[in-house]
C-alpha positions in Angstrom: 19.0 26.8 34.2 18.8 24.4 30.8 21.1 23.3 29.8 22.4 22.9 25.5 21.4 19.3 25.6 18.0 19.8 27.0 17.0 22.6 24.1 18.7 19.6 21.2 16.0 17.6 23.1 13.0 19.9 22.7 14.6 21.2 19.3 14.6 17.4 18.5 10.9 16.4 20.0 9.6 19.5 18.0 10.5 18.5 14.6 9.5 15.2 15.4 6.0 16.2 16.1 6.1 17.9 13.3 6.7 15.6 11.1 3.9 13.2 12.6 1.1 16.0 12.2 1.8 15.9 8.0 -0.1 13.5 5.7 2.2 10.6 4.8 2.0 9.5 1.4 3.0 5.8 -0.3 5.9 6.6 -2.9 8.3 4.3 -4.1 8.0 1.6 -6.9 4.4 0.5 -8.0 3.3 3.3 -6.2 0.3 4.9 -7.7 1.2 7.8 -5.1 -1.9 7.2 -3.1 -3.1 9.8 -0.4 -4.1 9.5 3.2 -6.9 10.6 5.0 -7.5 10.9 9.1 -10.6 8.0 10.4 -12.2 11.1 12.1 -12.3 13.1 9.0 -14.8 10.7 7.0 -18.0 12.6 7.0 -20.2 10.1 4.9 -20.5 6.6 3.0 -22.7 5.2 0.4 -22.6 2.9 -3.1 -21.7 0.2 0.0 -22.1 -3.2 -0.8 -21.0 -6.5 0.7 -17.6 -6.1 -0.1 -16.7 -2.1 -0.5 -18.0 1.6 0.3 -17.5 4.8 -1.1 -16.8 6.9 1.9 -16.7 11.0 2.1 -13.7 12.7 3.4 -13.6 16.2 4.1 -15.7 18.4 1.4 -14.6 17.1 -1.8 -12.4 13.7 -1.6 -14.2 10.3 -2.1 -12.3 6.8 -1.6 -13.1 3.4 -2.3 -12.5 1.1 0.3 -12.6 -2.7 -0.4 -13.4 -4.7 2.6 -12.3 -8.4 3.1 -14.6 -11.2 2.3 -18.5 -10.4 3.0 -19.4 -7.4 5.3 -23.2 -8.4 6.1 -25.2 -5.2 6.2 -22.8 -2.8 5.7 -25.2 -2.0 2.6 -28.1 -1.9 4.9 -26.0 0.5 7.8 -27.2 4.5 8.9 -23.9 4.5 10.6 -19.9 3.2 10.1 -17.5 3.9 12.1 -13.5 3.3 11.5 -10.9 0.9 14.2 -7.3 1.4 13.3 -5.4 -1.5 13.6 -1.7 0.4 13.2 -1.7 2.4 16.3 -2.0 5.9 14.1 -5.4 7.6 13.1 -4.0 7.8 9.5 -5.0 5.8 6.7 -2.7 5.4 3.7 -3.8 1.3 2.7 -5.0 -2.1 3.3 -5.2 -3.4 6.3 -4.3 0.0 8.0 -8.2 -0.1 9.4 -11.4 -1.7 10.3 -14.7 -0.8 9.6 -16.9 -1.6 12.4 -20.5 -1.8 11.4 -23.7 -1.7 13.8 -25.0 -5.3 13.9 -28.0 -6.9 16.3 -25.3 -8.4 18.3 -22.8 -6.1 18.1 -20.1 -4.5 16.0 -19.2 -6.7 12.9 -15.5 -5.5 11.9 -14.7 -5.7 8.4 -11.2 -4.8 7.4 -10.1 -3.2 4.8 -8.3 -4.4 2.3 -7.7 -2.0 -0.8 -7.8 1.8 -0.8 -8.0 3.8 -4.0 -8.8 7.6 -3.8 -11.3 9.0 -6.4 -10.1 11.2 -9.2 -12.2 14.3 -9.0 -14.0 12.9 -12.2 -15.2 9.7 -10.6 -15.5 11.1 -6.9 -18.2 13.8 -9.0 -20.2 10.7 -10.9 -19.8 8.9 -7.4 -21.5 11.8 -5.8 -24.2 12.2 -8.5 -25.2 8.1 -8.3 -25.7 8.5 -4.4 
């Protein structure tokens, strides 16, 4: 038999869960009320160069990601993939991820400094200069 403090804990755990599984969002002063997206959800980059890439996320969202310092060959890369460095698969801003990029002697990891989603107007003039 349950008893009523072990359905407050499931009750409790559920909206918890909950809660994790939606999108955060950065609002609060300054904020330019920025988006998230999930690492696994990128689907393509391009326009990289040493220090940013345009990456793809889902069907029609495009962020800019500017990378710390120089990320050698990230220009020249088939292939990215994302390292988060907060422990959640989410990522709302700087320093939330890595990119890792293929290298001769292995993975260079550039991290990420700056995100800034797209409006829909640049994402389509980003799309069309690919």
């Amino acid at each position: 038999m349950r008893t009523p403090l072990t359905f407050a804990f499931l009750f409790a755990g559920t909206i918890i869960a909950a809660c994790a599984a939606t999108a955060p969002t950065a609002r609060g002063p300054g904020s330019t009320n920025r988006q998230c997206f999930l690492a696994d959800q990128v689907n393509g980059f391009w326009g990289a160069t040493d220090d940013s890439v345009l990456v793809r996320v889902g069907v029609n969202d495009v962020y800019q990601l500017q990378l710390s310092g120089v990320c050698h060959n990230v220009d020249w890369a088939n292939r990215i993939a994302f390292r988060s460095t907060g422990g959640s698969n989410w990522i709302c801003q700087g320093m939330d991820a890595e990119l890792l990029v293929p290298s001769p002697i292995g993975p260079q990891r550039c991290l990420v400094t700056e995100i800034r989603k797209l409006s829909p107007e640049e994402a389509k003039l980003a799309r069309n200069r690919k």
